[in-house]
ZALO-911862 format. One line per field, with one value per residue: x, y, z of N, C-alpha, C, CB in turn; residue in three letters. Coordinates in steps of 0.1 Angstrom, whole numbers. Glycine has a CB too. Layout:
<nodes>
n_px: c(X,...)
n_py: c(Y,...)
n_pz: c(Z,...)
ca_px: c(X,...)
ca_py: c(Y,...)
ca_pz: c(Z,...)
c_px: c(X,...)
c_py: c(Y,...)
c_pz: c(Z,...)
cb_px: c(X,...)
cb_py: c(Y,...)
cb_pz: c(Z,...)
rest: c(ALA,...)
</nodes>
This chain:
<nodes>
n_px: c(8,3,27,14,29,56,49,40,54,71,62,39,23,10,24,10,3,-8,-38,-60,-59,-88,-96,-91,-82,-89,-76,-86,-77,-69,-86,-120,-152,-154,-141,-134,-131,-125,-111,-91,-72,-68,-82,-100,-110,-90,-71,-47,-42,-46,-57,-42,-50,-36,-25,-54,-56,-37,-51,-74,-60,-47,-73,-82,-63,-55,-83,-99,-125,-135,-135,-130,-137,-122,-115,-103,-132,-143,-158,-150,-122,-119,-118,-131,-160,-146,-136,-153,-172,-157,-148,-170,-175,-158,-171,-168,-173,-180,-174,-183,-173,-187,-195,-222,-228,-221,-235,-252,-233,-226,-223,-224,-248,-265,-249,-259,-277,-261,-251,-266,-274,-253,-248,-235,-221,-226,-213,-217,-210,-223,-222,-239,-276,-282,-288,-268,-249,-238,-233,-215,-190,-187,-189,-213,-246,-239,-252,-281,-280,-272,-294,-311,-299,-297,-328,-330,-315,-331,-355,-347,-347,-320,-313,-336,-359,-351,-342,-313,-296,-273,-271,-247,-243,-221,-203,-187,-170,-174,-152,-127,-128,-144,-168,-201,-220,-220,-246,-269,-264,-273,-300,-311,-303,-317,-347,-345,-339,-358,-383,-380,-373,-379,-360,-343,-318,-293,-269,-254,-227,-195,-168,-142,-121,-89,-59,-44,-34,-52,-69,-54,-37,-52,-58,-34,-29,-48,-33,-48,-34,-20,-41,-56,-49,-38,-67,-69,-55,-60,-86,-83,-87,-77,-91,-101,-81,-85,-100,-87,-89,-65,-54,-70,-66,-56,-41,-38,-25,-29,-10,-8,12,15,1,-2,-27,-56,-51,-21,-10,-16,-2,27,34,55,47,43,60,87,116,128,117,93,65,52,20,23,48,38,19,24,32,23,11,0,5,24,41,25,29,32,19,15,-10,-24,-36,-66,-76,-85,-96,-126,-154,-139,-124,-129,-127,-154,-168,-177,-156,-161,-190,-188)
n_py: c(-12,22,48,72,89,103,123,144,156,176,202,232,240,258,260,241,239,220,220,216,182,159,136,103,89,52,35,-1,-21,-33,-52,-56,-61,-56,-33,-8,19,45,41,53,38,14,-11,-48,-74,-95,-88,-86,-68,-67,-50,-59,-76,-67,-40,-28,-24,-7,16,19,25,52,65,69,83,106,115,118,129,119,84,73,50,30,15,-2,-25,-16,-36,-57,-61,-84,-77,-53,-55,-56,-30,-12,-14,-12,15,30,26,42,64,76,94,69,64,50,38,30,12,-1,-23,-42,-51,-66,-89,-127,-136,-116,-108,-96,-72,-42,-43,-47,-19,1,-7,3,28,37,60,61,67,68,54,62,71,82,85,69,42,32,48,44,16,20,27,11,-18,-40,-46,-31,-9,-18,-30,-15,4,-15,-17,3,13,-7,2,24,15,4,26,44,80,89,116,128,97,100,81,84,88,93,101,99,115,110,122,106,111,128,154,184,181,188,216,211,215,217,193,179,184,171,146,139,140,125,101,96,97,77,56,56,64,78,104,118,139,147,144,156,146,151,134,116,123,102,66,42,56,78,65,59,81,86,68,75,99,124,133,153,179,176,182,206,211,212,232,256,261,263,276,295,301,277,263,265,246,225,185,174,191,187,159,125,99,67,33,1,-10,9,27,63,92,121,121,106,104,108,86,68,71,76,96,106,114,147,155,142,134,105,86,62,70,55,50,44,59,82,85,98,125,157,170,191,226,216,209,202,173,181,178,180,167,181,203,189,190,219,226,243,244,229,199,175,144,149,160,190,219,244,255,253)
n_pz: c(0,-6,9,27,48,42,26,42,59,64,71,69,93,120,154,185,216,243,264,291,305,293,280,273,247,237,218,207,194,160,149,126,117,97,63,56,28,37,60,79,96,85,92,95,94,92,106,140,161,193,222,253,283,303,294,296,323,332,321,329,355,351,338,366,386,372,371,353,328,307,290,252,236,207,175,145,154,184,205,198,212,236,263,262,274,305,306,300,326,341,337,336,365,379,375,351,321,293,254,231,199,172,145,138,125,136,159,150,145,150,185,193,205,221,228,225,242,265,263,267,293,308,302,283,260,225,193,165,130,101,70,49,45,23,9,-17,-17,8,9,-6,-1,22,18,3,17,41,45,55,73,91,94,102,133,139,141,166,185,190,197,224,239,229,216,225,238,265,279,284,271,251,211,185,152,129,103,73,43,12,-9,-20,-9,12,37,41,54,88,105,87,68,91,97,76,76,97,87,67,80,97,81,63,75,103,119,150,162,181,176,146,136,116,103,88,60,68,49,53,59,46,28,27,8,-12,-22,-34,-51,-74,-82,-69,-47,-39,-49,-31,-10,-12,-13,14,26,14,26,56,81,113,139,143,155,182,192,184,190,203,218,247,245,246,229,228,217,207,224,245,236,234,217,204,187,172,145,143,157,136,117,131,145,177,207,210,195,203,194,181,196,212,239,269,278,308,315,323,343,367,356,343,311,306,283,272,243,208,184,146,116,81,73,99,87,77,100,108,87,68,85,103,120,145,164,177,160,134,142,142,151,176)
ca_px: c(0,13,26,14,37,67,46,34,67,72,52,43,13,17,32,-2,2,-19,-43,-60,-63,-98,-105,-81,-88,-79,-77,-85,-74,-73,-94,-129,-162,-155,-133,-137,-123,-117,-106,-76,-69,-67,-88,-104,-113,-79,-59,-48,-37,-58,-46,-43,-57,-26,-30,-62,-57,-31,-55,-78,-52,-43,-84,-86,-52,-57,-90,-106,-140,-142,-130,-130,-129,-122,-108,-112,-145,-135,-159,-141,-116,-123,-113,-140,-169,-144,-131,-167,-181,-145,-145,-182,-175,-151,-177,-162,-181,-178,-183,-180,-172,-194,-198,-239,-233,-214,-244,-260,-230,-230,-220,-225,-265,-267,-241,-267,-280,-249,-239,-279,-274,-239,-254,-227,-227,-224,-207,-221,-206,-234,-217,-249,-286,-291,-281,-258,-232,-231,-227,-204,-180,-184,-194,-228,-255,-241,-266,-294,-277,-269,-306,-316,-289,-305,-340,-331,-310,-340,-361,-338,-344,-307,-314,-348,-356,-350,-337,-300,-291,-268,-265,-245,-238,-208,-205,-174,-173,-170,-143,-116,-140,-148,-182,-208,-224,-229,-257,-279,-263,-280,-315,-313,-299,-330,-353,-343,-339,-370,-395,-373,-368,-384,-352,-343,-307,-288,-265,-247,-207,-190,-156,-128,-112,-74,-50,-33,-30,-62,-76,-44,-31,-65,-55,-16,-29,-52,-31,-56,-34,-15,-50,-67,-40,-44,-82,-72,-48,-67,-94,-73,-92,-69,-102,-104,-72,-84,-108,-90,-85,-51,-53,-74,-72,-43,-46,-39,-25,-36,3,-1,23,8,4,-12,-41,-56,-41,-8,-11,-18,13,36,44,53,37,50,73,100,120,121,111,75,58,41,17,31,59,32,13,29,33,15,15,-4,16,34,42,20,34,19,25,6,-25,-32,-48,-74,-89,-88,-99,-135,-159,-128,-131,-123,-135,-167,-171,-172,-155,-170,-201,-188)
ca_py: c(0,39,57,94,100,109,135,148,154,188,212,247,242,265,254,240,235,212,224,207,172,157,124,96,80,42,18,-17,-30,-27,-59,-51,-71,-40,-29,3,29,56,41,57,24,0,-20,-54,-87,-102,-83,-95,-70,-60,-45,-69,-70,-55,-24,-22,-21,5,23,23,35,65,78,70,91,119,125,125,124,108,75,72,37,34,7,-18,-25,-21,-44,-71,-69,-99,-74,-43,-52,-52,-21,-3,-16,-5,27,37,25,53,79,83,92,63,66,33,41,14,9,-4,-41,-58,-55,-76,-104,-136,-132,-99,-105,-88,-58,-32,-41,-40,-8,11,-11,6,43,41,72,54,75,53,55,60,80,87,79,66,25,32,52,35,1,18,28,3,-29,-41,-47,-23,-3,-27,-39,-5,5,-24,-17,18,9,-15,12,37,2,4,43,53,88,93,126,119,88,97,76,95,81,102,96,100,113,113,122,96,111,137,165,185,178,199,223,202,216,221,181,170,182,163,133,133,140,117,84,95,93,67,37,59,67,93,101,131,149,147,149,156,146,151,119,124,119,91,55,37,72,86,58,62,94,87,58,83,113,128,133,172,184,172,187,222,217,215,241,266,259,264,288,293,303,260,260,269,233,212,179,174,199,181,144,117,91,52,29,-8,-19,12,35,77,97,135,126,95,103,109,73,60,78,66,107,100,124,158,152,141,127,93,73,66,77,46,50,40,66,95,84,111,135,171,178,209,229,207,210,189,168,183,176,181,162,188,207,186,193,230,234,246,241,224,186,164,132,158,165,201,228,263,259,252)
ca_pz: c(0,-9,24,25,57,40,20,52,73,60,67,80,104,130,164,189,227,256,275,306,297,296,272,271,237,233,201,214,186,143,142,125,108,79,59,48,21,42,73,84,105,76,101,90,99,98,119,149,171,205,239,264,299,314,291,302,335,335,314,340,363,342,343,377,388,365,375,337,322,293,279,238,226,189,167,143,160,202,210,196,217,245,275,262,286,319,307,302,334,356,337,344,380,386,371,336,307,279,243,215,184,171,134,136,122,147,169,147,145,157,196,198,201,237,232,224,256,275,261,277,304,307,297,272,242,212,181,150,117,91,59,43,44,16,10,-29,-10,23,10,-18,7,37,20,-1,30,51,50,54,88,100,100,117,143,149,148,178,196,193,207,237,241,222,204,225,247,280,282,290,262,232,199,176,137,117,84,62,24,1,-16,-15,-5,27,43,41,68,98,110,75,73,102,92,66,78,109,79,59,89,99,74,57,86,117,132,156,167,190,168,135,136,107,101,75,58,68,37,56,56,34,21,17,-7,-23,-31,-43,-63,-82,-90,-66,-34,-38,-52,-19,1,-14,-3,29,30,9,31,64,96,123,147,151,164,202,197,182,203,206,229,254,247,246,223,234,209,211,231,252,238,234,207,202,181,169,134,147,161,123,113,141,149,189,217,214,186,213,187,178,208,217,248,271,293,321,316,321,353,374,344,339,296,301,281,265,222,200,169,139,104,68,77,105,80,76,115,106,73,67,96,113,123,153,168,177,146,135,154,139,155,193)
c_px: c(9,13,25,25,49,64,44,42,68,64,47,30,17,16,16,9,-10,-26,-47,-64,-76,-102,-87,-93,-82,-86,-76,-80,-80,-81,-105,-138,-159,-143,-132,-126,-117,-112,-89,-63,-61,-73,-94,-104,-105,-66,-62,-44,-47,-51,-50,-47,-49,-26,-41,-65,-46,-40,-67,-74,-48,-57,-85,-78,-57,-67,-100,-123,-146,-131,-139,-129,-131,-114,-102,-125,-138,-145,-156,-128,-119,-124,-126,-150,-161,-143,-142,-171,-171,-149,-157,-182,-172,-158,-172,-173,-175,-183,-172,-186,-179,-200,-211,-237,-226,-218,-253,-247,-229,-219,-216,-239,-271,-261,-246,-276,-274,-250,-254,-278,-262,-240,-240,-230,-222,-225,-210,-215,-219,-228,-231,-262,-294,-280,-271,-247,-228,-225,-216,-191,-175,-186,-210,-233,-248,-247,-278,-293,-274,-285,-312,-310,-297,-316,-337,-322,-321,-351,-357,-339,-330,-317,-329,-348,-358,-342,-321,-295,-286,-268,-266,-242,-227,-211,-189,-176,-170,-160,-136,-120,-144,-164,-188,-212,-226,-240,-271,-272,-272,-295,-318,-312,-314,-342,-356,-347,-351,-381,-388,-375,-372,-371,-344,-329,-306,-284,-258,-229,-205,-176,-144,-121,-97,-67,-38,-37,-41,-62,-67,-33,-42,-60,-42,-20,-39,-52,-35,-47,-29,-31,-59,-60,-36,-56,-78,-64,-52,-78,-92,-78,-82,-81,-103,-96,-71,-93,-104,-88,-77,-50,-58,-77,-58,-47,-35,-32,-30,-24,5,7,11,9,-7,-27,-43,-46,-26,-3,-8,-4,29,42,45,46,48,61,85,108,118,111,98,70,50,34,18,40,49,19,11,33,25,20,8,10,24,36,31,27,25,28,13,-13,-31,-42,-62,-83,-90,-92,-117,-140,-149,-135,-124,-136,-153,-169,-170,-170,-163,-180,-201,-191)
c_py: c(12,41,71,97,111,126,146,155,170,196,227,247,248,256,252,240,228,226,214,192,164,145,119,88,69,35,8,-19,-29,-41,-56,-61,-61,-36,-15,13,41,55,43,41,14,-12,-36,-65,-102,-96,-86,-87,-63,-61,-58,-66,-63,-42,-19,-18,-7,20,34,30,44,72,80,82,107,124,128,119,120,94,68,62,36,22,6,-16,-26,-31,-54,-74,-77,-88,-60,-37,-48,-39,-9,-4,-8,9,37,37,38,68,79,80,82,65,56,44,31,18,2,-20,-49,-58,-67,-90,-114,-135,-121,-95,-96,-76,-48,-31,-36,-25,3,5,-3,22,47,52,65,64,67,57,54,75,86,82,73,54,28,41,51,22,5,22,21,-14,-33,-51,-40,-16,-9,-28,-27,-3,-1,-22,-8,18,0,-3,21,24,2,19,52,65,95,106,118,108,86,91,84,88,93,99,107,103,117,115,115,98,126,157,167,184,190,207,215,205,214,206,172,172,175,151,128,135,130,100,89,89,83,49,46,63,78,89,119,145,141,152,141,156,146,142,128,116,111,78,49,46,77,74,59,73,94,78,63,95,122,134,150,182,185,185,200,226,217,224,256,268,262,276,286,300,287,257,262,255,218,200,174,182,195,165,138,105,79,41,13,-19,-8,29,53,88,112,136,106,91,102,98,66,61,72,79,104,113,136,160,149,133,114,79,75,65,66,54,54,49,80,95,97,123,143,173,190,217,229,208,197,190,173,180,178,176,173,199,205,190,208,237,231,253,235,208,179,154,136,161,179,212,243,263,260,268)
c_pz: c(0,2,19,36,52,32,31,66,72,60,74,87,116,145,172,206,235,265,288,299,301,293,273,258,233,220,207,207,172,139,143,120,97,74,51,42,26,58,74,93,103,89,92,97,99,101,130,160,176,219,244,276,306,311,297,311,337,325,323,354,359,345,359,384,384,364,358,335,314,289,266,235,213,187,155,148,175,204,204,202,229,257,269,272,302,317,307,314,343,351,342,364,384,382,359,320,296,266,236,206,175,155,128,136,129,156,165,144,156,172,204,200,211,241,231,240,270,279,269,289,314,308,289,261,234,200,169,140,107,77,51,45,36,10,-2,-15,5,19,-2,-12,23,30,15,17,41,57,55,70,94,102,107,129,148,153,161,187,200,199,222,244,240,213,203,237,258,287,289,281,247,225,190,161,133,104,81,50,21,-6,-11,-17,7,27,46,53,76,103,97,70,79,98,80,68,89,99,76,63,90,90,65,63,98,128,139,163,172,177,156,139,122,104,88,73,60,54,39,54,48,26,17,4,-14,-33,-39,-54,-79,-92,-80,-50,-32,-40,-37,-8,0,-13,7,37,27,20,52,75,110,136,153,152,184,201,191,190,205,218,246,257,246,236,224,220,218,223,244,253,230,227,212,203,179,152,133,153,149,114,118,142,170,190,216,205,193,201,179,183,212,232,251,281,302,326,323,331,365,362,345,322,294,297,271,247,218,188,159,126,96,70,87,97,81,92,113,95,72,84,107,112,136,155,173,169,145,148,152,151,170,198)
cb_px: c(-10,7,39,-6,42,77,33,27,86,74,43,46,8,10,47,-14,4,-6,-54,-73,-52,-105,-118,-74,-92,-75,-62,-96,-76,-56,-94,-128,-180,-161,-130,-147,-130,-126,-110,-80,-78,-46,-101,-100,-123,-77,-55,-42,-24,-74,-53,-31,-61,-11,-34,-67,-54,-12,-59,-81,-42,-39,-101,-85,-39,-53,-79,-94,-146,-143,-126,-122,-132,-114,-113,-105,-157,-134,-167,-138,-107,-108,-92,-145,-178,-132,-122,-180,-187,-122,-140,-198,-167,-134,-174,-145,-181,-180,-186,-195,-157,-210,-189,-249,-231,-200,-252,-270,-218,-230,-215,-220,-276,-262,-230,-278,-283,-234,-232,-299,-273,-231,-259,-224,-219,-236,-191,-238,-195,-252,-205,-246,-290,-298,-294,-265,-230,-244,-241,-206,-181,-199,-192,-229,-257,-237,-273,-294,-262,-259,-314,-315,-274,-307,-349,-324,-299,-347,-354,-321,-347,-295,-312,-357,-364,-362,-339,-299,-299,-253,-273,-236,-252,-200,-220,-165,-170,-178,-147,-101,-152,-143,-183,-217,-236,-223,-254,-278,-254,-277,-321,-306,-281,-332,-350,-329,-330,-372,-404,-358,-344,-392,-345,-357,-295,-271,-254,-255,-192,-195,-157,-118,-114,-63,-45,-29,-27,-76,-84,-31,-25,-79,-54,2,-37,-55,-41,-66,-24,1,-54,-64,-28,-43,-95,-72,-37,-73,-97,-57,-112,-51,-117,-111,-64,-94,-124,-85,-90,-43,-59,-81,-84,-38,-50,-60,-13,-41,21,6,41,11,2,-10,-39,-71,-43,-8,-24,-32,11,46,34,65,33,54,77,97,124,129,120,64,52,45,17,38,68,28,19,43,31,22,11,-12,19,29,65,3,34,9,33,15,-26,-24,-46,-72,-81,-81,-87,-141,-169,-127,-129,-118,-126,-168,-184,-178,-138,-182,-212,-172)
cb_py: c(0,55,56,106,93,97,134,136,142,188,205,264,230,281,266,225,244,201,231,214,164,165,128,86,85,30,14,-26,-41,-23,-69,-41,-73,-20,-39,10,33,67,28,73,18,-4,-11,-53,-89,-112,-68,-108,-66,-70,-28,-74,-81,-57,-22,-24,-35,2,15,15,31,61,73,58,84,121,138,116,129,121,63,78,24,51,2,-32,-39,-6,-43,-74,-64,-116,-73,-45,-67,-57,-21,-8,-29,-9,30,27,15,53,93,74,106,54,83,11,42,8,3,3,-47,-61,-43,-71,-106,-150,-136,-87,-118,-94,-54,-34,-52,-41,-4,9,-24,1,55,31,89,42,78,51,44,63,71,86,83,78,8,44,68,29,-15,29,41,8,-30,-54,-62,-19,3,-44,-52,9,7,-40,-14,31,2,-34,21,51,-12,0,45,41,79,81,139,113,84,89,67,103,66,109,95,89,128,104,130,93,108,131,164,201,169,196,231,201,230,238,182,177,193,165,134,144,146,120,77,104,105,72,28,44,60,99,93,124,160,157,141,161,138,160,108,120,130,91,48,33,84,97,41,68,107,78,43,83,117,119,119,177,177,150,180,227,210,205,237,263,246,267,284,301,309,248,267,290,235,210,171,179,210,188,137,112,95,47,32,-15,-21,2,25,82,85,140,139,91,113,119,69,66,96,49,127,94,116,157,163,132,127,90,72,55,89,31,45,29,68,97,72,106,131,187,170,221,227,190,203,189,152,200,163,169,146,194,205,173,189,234,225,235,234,233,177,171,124,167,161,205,231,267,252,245)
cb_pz: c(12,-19,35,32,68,30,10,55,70,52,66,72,108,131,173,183,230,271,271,319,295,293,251,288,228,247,187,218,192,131,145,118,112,83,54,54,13,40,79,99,106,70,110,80,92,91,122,146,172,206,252,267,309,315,275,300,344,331,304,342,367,322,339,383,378,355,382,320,320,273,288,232,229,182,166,152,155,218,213,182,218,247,279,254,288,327,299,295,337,357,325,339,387,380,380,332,301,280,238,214,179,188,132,119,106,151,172,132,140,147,196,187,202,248,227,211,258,267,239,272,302,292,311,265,238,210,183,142,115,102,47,32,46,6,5,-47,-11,35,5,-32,7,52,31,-21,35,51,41,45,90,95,96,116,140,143,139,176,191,176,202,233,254,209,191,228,245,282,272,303,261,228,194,180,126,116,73,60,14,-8,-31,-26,-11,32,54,34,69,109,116,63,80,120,89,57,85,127,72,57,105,102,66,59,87,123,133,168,156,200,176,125,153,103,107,77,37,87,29,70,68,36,29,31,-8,-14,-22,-32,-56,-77,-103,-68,-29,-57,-64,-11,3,-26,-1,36,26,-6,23,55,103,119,137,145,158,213,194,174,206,195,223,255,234,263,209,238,201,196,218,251,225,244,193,187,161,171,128,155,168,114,120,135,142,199,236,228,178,232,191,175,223,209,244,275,298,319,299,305,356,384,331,350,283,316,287,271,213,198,167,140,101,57,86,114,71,70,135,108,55,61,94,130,110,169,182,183,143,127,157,120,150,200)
rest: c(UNK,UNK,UNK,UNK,UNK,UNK,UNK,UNK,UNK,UNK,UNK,UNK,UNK,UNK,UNK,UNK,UNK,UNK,UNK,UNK,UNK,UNK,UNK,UNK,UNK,UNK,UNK,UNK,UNK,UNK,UNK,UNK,UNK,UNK,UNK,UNK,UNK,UNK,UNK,UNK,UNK,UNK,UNK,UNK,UNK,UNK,UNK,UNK,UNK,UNK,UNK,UNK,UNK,UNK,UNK,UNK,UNK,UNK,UNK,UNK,UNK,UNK,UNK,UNK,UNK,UNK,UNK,UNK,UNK,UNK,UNK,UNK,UNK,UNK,UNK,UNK,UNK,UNK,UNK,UNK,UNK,UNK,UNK,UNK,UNK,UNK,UNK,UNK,UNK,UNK,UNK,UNK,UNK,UNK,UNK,UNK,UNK,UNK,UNK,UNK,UNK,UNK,UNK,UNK,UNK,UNK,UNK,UNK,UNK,UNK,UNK,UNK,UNK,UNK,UNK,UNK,UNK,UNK,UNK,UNK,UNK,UNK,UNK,UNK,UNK,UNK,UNK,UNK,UNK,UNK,UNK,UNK,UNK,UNK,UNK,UNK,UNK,UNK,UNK,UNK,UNK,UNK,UNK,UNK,UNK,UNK,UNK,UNK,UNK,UNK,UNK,UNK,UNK,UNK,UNK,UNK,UNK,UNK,UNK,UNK,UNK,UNK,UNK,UNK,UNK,UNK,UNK,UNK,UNK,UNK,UNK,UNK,UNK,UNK,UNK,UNK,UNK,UNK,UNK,UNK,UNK,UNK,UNK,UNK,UNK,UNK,UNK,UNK,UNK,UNK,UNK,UNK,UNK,UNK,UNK,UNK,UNK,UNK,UNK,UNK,UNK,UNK,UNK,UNK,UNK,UNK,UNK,UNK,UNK,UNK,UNK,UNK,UNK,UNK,UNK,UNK,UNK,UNK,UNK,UNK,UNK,UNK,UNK,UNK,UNK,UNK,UNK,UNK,UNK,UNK,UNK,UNK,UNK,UNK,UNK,UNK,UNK,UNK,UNK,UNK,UNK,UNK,UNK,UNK,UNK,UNK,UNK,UNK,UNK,UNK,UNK,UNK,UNK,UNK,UNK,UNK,UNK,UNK,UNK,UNK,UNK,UNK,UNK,UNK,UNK,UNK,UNK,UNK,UNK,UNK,UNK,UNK,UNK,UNK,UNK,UNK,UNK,UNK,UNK,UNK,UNK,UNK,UNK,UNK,UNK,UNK,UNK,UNK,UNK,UNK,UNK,UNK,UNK,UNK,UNK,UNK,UNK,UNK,UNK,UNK,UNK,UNK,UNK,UNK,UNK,UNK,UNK,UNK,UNK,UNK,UNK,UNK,UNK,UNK,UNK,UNK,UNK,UNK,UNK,UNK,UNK,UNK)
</nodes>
């Protein structure tokens, strides 16, 4: 596969700093049921690597210590790795907000028939991946029947009271563009999208987040194998507000790889830039128990663009409108 990083090393994004740190976000692990086009991840259904229970426990010792309020899990699919449920149930113990990154159809595979349950039982936030509402460009960028199996997924979340007033239960959707183009208004987005599920398949969800494909590892050989990749990378530099530099999340999150070791961003993970650009050596854990990074430099390179260009983008989807 094409590497974008080397295109990516060079570049003049201006200097960021830490603020107070709030979300620890971990990668269980790059094994998925999906394979999709624009996963930054290259996740899929035979890879094999997933944190281990000792990660997870010092992971758990890291929110607990530092006092934080959110844990991020993200993958591959996280609930496939084996150790997911202890790590939901310890981390709610200690009070911490959870949120699954949960892709819709691997609620419907076989031994996953009860994790929609879990996850309300859990008062987990569930972040869904759903690129579009309409089945041709879901299943053209995730897989034919993707779509089919994601709406059943949601109708049984909004069953469970995910995505209803009151309930306490969030469920947010994801959109990415299909191709090497920024995403439209988030907000004038979202009415469309709760339009759309609604009178479509009946279903009702929180918010819309809209995110920016990064021009790294799947998506960005997409783009080298096309011609398509410098063109992209003058959208997102043309396109470039330095206003969504006070939200992006680097600034308040840490991101987890699946062995441990601590990177900026989650992109910056995919990349292999360490924590802080400290050179070459990567940053565990473990090292950063007793640690303060308020403050501290963030690694940036070429891709940062993409979280600042338009509306902006992080794992919250756009920043303009905060």
């Amino acid at each position: 596969m094409l590497d974008s990083r080397p295109l990516l090393m060079k570049t003049g994004f201006p200097a960021l700093r830490r603020g107070r740190l709030e979300t620890l976000q971990v990668n269980l692990g790059y094994l998925c049921n999906q394979s999709c086009t624009h996963c930054h991840v290259n996740a899929g259904p035979h890879r094999t690597e997933l944190m281990d229970r000792e990660t997870v426990a010092l992971v758990l010792e890291f929110l607990e210590r530092k006092s934080l309020s959110s844990l991020d899990l993200t993958g591959g699919a996280p609930e496939m790795n084996p150790h997911f449920r202890d790590l939901v149930q310890d981390a709610r113990r200690l009070g911490v907000r959870v949120i699954d990154r949960c892709n819709l159809t691997i609620l419907l595979q076989p031994g996953y028939e009860d994790l929609a349950e879990f996850l309300a039982a859990q008062g987990v936030e569930i972040t869904a991946s759903l690129p579009c509402y309409t089945e041709e460009t879901v299943d053209g960028q995730r897989g034919r029947g993707v779509y089919g199996a994601s709406i059943e997924a949601l109708q049984h979340l909004n069953e469970l009271g995910y995505g209803k007033p009151g309930s306490g239960l969030l469920l947010n959707l994801v959109y990415n563009p299909s191709g090497p183009f920024l995403p439209p208004a988030q907000e004038t987005l979202q009415e469309s999208y709760k339009r759309e599920l609604r009178e479509r398949s009946g279903i009702h969800f929180n918010e819309l987040l809209t995110i920016t494909n990064m021009p790294i590892s799947r998506f960005g050989a997409t783009l080298m194998a096309h011609g398509e990749f410098e063109d992209y990378m003058s959208l997102l530099r043309d396109n470039y507000a330095a206003e969504n530099l006070r939200n992006v999340m680097c600034r308040s999150l840490l991101s987890i790889d699946w062995q441990g070791y601590v990177y900026d961003c989650d992109f910056n993970q995919m990349l292999g830039i360490p924590l802080g650009a400290r050179g070459e050596s990567r940053t565990h854990l473990s090292a950063l128990l007793d640690a303060d990074l308020a403050g501290s430099g963030v690694a940036v390179a070429d891709h940062c663009f993409g979280c600042t260009a338009g509306q902006g983008s992080s794992c919250g989807g756009a920043l303009a409108e905060r």
